[in-house]
Structures are given as C-alpha cells and as structure tokens.
C-alpha positions in Angstrom: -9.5 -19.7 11.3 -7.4 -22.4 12.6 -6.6 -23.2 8.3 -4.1 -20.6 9.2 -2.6 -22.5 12.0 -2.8 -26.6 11.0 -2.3 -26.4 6.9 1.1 -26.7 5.3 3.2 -22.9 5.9 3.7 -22.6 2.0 0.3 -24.1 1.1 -1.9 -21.6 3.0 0.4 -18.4 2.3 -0.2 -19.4 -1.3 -3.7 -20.4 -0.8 -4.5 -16.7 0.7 -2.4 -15.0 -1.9 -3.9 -16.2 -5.5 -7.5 -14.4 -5.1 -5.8 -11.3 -3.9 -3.8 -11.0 -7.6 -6.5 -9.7 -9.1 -7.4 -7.1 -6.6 -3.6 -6.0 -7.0 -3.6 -6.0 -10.1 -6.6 -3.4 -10.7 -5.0 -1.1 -8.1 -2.1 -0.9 -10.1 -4.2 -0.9 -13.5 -5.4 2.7 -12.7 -2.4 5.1 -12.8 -0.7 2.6 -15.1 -3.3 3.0 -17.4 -3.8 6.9 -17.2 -0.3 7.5 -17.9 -0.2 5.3 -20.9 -3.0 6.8 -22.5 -1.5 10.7 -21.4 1.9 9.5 -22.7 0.2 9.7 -26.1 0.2 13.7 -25.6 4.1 14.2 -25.3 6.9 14.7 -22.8 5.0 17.5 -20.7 1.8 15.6 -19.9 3.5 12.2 -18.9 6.0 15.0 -16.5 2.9 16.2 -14.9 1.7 12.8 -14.4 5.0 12.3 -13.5 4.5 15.2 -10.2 1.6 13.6 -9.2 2.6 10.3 -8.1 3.5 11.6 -5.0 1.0 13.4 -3.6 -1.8 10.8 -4.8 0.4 8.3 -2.9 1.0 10.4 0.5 -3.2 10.5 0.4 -3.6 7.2 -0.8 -1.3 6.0 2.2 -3.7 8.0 4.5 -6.8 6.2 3.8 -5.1 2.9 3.7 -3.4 3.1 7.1 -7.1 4.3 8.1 -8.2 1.3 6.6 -6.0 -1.0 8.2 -7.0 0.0 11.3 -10.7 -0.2 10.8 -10.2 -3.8 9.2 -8.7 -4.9 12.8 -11.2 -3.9 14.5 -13.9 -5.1 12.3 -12.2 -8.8 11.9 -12.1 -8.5 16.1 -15.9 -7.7 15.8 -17.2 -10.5 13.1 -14.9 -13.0 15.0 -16.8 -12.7 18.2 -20.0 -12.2 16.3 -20.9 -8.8 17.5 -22.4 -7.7 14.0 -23.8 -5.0 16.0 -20.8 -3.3 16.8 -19.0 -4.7 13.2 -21.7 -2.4 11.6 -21.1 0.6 14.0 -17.3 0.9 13.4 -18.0 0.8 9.5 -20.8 3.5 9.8 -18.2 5.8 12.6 -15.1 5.3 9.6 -17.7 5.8 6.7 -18.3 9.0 8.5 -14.9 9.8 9.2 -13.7 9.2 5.2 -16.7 11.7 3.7 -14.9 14.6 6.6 -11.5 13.4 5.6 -12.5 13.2 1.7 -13.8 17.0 2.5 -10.9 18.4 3.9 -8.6 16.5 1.1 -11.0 18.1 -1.9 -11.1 21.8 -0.4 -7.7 22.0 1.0 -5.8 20.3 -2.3 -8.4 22.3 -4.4 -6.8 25.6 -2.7 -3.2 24.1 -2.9 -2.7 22.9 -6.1 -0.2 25.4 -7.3 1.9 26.4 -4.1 2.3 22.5 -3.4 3.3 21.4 -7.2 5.3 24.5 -7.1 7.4 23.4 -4.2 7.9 19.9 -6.3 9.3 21.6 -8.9 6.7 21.7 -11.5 6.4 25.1 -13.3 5.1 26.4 -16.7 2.6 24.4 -18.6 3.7 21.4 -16.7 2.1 23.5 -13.6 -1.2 24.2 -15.4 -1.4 20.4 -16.9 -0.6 19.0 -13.2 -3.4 21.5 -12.1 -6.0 19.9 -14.6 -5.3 16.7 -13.5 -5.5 17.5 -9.5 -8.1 19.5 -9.7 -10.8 17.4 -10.8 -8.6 13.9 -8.4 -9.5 16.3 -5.6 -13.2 17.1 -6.5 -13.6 13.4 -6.9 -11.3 12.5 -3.3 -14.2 10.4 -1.7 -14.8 7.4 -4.5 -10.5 7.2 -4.0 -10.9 7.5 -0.5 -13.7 5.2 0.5 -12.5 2.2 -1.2 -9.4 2.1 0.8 -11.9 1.6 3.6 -14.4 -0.5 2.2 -12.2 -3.5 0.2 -11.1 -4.4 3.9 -13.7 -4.2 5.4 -15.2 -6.9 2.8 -12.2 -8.9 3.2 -13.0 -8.9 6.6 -16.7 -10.2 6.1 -15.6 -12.7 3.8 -16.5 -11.4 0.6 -13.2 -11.4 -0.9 -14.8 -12.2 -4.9 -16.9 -8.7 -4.2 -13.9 -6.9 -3.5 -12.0 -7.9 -6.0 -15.0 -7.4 -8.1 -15.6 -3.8 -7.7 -11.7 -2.7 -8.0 -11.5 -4.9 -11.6 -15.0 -3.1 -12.4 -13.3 0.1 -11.9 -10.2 -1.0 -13.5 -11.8 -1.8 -16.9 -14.6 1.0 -16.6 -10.7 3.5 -16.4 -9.5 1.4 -19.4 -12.3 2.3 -22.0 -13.3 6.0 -20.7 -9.3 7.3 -20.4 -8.9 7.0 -24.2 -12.9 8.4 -25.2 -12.0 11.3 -22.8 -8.4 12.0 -23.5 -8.3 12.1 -27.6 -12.2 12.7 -27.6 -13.3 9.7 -29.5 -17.4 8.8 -30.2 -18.5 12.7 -30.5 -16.9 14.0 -27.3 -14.3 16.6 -27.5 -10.8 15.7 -26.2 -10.1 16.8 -22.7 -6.4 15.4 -22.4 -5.3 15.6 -18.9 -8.5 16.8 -17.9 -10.3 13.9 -19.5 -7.9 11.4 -18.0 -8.7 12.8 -14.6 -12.7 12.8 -15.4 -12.1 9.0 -16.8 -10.7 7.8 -13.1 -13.1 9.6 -11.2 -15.8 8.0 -12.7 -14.9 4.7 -12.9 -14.7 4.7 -9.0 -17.6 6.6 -8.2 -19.5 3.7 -10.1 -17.0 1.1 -8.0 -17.2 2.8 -5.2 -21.2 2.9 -5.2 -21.5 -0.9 -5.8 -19.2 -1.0 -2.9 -21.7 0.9 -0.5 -24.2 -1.3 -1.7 -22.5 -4.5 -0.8 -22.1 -2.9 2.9 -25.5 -1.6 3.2 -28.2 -4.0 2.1 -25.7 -7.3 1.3 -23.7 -7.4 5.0 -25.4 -4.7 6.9 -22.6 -2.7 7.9 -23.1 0.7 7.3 -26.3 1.0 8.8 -28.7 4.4 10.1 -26.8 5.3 13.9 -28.2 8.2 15.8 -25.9 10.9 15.8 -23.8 10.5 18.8 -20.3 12.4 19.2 -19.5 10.7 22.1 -19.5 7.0 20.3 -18.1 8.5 17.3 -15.2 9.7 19.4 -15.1 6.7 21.3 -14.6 4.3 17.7 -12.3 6.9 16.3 -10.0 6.7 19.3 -10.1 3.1 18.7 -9.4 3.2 15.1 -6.7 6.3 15.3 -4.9 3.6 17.6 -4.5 0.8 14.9 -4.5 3.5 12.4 -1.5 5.9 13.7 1.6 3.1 13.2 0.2 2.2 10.3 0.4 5.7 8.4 3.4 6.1 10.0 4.8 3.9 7.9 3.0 4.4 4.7 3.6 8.0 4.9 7.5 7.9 4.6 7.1 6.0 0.8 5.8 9.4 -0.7 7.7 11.7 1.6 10.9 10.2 0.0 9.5 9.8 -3.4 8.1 13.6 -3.2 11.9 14.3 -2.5 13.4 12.6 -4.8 10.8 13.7 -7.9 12.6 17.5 -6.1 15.9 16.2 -6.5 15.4 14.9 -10.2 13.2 17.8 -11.6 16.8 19.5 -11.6 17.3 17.5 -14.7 14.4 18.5 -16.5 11.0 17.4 -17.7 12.5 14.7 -19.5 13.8 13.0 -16.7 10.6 13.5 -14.6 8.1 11.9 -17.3 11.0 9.1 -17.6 10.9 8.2 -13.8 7.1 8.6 -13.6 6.4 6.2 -16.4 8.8 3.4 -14.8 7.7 3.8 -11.0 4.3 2.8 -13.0 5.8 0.0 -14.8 7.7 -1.1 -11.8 4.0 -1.4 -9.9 3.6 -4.7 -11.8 6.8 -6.2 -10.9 5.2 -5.8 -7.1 1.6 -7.4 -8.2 2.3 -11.1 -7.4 4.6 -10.2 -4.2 2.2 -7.9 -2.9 -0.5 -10.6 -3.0 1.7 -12.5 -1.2 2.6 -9.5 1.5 -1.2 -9.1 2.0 -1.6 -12.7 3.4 1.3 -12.1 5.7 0.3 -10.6 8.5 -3.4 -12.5 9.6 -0.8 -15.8 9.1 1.8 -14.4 11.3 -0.6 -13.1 13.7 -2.9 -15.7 13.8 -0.1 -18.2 14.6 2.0 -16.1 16.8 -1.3 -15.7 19.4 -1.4 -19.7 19.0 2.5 -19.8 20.4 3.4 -21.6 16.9 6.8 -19.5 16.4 7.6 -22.8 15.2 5.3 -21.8 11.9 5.8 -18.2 11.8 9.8 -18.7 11.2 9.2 -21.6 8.8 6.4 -18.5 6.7 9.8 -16.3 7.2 12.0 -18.7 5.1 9.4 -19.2 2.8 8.4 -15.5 2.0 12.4 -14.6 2.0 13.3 -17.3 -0.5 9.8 -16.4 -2.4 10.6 -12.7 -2.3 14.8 -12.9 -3.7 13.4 -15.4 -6.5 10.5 -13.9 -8.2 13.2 -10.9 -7.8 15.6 -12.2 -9.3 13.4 -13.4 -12.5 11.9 -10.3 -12.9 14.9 -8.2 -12.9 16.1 -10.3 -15.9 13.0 -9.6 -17.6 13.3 -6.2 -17.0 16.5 -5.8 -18.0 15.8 -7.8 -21.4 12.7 -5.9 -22.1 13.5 -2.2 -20.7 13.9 -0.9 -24.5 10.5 -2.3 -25.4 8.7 -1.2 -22.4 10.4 2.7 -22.4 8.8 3.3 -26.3 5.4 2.2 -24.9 5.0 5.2 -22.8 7.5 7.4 -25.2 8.8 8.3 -28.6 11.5 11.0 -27.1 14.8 9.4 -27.1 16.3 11.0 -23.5 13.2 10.2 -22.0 13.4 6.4 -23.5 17.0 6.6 -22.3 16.3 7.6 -19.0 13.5 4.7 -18.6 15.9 2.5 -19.7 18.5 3.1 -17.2 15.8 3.4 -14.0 14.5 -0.4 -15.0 18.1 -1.7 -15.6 19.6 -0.4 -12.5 17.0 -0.2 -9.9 15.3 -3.7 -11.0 18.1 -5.9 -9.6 17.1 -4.6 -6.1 13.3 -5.7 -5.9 14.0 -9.0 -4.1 15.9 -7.7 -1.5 13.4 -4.7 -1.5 10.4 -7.0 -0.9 12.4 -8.8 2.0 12.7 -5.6 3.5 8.9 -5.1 3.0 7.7 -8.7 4.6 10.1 -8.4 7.3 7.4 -5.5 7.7 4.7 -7.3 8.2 5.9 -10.5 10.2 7.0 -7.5 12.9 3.3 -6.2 12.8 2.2 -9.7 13.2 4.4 -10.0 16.2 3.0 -7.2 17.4 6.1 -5.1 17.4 4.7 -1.8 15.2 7.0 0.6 16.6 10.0 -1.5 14.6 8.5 -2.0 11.8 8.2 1.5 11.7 11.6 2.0 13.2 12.8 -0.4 9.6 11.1 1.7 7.6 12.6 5.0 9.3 16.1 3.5 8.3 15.5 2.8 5.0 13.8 6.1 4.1 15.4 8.4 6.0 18.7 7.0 6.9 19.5 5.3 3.4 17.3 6.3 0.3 17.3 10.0 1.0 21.0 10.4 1.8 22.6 8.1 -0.9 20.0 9.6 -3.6 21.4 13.2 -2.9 24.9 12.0 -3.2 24.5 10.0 -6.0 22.9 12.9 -7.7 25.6 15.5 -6.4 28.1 13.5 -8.0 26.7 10.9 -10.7 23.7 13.0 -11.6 20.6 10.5 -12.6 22.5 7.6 -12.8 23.7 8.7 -9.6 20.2 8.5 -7.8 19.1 5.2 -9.2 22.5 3.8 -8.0 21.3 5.2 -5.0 18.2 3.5 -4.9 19.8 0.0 -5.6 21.9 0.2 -2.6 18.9 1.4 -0.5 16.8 -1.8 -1.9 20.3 -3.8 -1.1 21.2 -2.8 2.5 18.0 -2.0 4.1 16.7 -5.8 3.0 19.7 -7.3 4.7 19.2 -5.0 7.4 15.7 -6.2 7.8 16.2 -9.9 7.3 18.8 -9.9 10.3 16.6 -7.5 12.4 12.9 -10.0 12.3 16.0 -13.1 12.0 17.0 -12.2 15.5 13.4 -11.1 16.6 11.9 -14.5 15.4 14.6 -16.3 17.0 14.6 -14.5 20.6 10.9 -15.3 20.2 11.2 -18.8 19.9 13.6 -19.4 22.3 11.0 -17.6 24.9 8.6 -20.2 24.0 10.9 -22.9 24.2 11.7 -21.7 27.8 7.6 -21.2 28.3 7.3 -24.7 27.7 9.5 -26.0 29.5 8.3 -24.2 32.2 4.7 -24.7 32.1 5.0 -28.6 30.8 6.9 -31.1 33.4 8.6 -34.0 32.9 5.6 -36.4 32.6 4.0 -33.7 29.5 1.4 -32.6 32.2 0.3 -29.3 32.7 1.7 -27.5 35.5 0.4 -24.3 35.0 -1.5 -21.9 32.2 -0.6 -18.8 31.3 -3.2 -16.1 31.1 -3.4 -14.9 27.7 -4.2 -11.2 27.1 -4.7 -9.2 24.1 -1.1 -6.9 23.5 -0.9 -3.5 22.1 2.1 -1.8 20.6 5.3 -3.4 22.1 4.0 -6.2 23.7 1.7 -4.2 26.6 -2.0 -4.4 27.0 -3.6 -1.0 26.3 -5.0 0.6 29.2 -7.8 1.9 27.3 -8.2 -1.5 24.8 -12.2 -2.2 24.5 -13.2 -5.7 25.9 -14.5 -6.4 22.1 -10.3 -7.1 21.2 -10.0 -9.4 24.3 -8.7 -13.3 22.5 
C-alpha cells in the first residue's frame, strides 16, 4: 500500500494504469464488435443497435455503481485481513446481482416495446431492437455479475484474472458474432438475434470462470446460512457506497437516451450514424480510462496520509495527461473519420453523418476527460456529493440544453456543436472547481501542521483520525470494519 504514497506521482499513476488497458479494452471490444459485424446487415440493424446503447448503458451503470461500492468494502475487508467478512460481502452482493439480474430479465422482457417506443424506434427497427433485447435480457446476469466480480478481483489482487476473463469473453464475442449473424459452419444466420446469442455466450463462459476464481481460488463466495437480517445489514452497507456512485453513472445514459430522442427526428440514418461513432469513440477513452481507474485508490490513499502535497502534483499530471492524448487523438480522428465511417457503412448520409460526429465532437475529449478525473480526485477527497453535483452541471445544465438548441436551430450539426461546448465548458468548470478544492485543502494542512508541529519540529499534539463518509462526516451507522 504505501507504493501509492512514497513512489514518484507520474510513475505509480502509470504503473497502476498499463495492466488495466487490457481490461478496457475488452469492455469496449464487445458492443464495438457486435455493431461491426450488424453493420454488415444495412442501415436498420446498425439504427437498432443504434437504440440500444442507451438502455444497456443505464443498466450497465447500475451494476457498476453496485460494484463500486462492494469493491470498497471488500478492499476495507482484505486490508484488515478479515477474509471472513471479505467473503460474506461477496456472497450478500452475489445474492443481490442474481435478484437484481431477475428483475432486469423479467421487467425488460415485458418492456421492450413500450420503452424503445418512447426512444423513438418504430417499424422494423422496433422488431430488430426487440430481437436484440430480448435475448440481452434473458442473458442479464453473465452482464450483470461481472460488473461485480472484476472488482472484487482487483481488490484481492488478482488483477491478470480479471483481465483474463473479460479478454476471454472479448475474443470468445469476436468469433461467434460473425458464425451467428451470417450463419457460417452449418448454422443458419440469426442476424440481430445471432449477435445477441454471440454476447450472451461469451460472458456466461467469462462469467463462469469468474465464479470459479471467487469460489475455490480466493474463497469469497462461500455457503452462508440464509440470514435476512445480515443480508440487510451488508446491503445497507453497500447501498451507502453504492447510491453516489449510480448517481453519477446514471445521468450518462439518461442524457444519451435523450439525445438518441432528440436525433431519431432525423431519421434512421442519423441514429445508425451516431450509434456507430459513440462505439468508435469508446476507444479514443481506452488508454485515459486506464488511467481514470487508478485515480481514485492514489488520491485516496494519499489524501488519508495528509499528502495533499501529492494529490495536487497527480492533478497536474492527469490534467496535462488528459488535454494531450486529447489533443492527438482528435487529429487522428479528424484525419481518419472517412476511413473509419465506411467500416461500419456503405450509405453515404450515414457515412456523412459519422463523419461530422468524429470531426466535431473529437476536439472536445481532453477537456471531456478533465472533467471526468476531476471526478474521481473529488471521490478520493471524499467529497461525493460534488462530484455528483459536476456531473449534474454537465448533464443537465449543459449537454441537454445546448443539444436541444443546437438541434432547434442547426439540426445535427447543431447537436454535436452542442456536445463540443458541453465537453469545453464543463472541463474548465471542473478543473477550477477540484483547483480550488485541492487548494483549500492544502492550505488546511498547512495550517494543521503548523499547529500540531512547534518550533523545535516536535509533536505537540495528534489528531485523532477517523474514517469520513459523504462530506467529510463520520457515518453514524459506519461498521468498525471501515475504521483506518
């Protein structure tokens, strides 16, 4: 643990970043991957695709900010060496994804048309979107579990296994999508169906190496007797973790469900367009996500050891990091936007549209991932309730609003030039909201030690230390097991 604290700022954020790339990578893999393949089918199948983005994501935000939580407590746990109660949180939240996975498979089984409906799909677009959903939802638990699981691994240090099982997955999706989908080696095509079918699959295999690894490699999902009380009990301690976090997930495919609304005006064209590039743009997050991942334990981690001293310097770094791999990769996009458009499409308005979404939103990804590491160094700093409050401003007070003028008045353009000035403003926003937070919490340290250190660099005093939830308060129900 204290690598985190003692080793060079840009060395160890580095360090922590490069075996999470290929765990990025293979979460991206999968949708980018399915719609490649169902571009191959025409304009309508990559437009369903195109309606699905944001529902997968709303769920997928769901069991990740479920996840989050769980990984807290279960790095708390290991830390202390209670492997006891490690293993009982993962059994409770195992327990709590298979009700959750239930509820997401029945209820979006039932709701697949009035939900698509309201996005704006209709027609065969509507019955395509349907086989595709469909057989996601019947499958909900080997997309829900992992979400859980590749934390929780992390956690236990087994950060090769994770990786492992989501680049199993990732190349199991590769070679069953295009057998499934044109019905290659005797099997009949399925098309959307089959794409579905392929995913599904390839995590249930994933997902049941993953169990293994917990059960009979580290021992954390073990046989509890049924107990509601102490399920209760490690749900209310998850749910508090949990809660911010899917806060702020949740907005991200809110405002892209209303924004796919706000474009399906425009046709089918412009719909498979924009769902093809908000695939392609995934990879242009890869490496900066790795990055993001590594963010919080450092800030955290060094924040509890009052080095604000370190945190601000990982703040210069990530900022300066974030603006130039931003900068490279929208030229690269711009360059290459023609190429990568007639990948995923032979229709000329929907290659035009791609084109314009990469050339116009690209040149607001640094500023974008600023505004999404400012993010995490508030979480680290143990001030959820801004981050959440940054997000809130981006979403609701920028994107939304300047995408619905933009296509009022400029139509598509419009709403990617909305977009980019969303990316723009709500990263500056960001840099001088955690800038002034980072500095205010300096300067209390500064005034700590002076306080607690005299003249002569004795100790005149300690300062208890005690385990903060939320704003900076202690929890009146925290369990002793998150004590420092």
């Amino acid at each position: 643990m204290a690598i985190l604290v003692n080793r060079s700022v840009g060395g160890t954020l580095l360090s922590m970043a490069v075996p999470m790339l290929a765990g990025t990578l293979a979460l991206n893999a999968y949708n980018l991957t399915d719609t490649w393949f169902i571009s191959r089918l025409g304009k309508i199948p990559l437009a369903a695709m195109g309606y699905t983005l944001p529902v997968v994501m709303l769920l997928a935000c769901v069991a990740r900010g479920i996840g989050a939580g769980v990984t807290t407590l279960v790095s708390h746990a290991i830390g202390r060496g209670d492997h006891s109660l490690a293993a009982k949180l993962v059994t409770h939240s195992t327990w709590l994804m298979l009700v959750l996975s239930a509820i997401v498979t029945v209820g979006g089984y039932l709701l697949v048309t009035p939900v698509f409906s309201m996005l704006g799909a209709e027609g065969q677009t509507l019955e395509l979107v349907g086989q595709y959903m469909r057989t996601w939802y019947a499958g909900a638990i080997f997309m829900i579990l992992p979400m859980l699981g590749n934390g929780v691994l992390i956690s236990a240090g087994d950060s090769k296994s994770a990786s492992r099982f989501m680049m199993i997955g990732m190349f199991l999706n590769l070679v069953l999508d295009p057998i499934l989908i044109f019905g290659w080696a005797g099997i009949p095509a399925l098309g959307m169906f089959g794409a579905a079918l392929a995913t599904v699959i390839a995590q249930a295999v994933s997902t049941g190496w993953l169990v293994w690894l917990l059960c009979r490699k580290h021992r954390l999902i073990v046989n509890l007797p049924l107990s509601g009380r102490d399920f209760l009990a490690s749900l209310s301690h998850i749910s508090g973790f949990a809660i911010p976090s899917i806060l702020s997930l949740i907005l991200m495919p809110v405002s892209a469900g209303v924004i796919t609304k706000l474009l399906s005006r425009f046709g089918d064209a412009t719909i498979a367009a924009v769902g093809a590039a908000g695939r392609i743009e995934m990879f242009a997050f890869v490496v900066p996500m790795a990055l993001g991942i590594s963010l919080t334990p450092f800030v955290s981690q060094n924040f509890g050891a009052n080095r604000p001293d370190r945190v601000h310097r990982a703040h210069v770094f990530s900022t300066w990091f974030a603006l130039g791999y931003g900068a490279l990769t929208a030229v690269v996009f711009f360059v290459a936007a023609p190429f990568m458009a007639r990948l995923f499409s032979t229709d000329q308005h929907v290659v035009d549209t791609l084109v314009s979404y990469i050339r116009i939103i690209s040149f607001g990804y640094g500023l974008m991932e600023v505004h999404r590491y400012c993010g995490f160094f508030l979480m680290g700093t143990h001030k959820p309730k801004s981050a959440t409050m940054l997000n809130i401003i981006r979403i609701v007070v920028l994107l939304i609003p300047l995408s619905w003028l933009g296509a009022r008045f400029w139509g598509v353009t419009g709403v990617f030039g909305g977009r980019l000035v969303t990316d723009v403003l709500g990263g500056l926003i960001a840099l001088a909201w955690v800038s002034r937070s980072l500095k205010a919490a300096k300067t209390a340290h500064q005034a700590y030690d002076s306080h607690v250190v005299g003249p002569d660099h004795k100790t005149v005093e300690q300062r208890p230390q005690k385990q903060v939830n939320g704003e900076g308060q202690k929890h009146p129900d925290e369990p002793e097991y998150l004590a420092p």
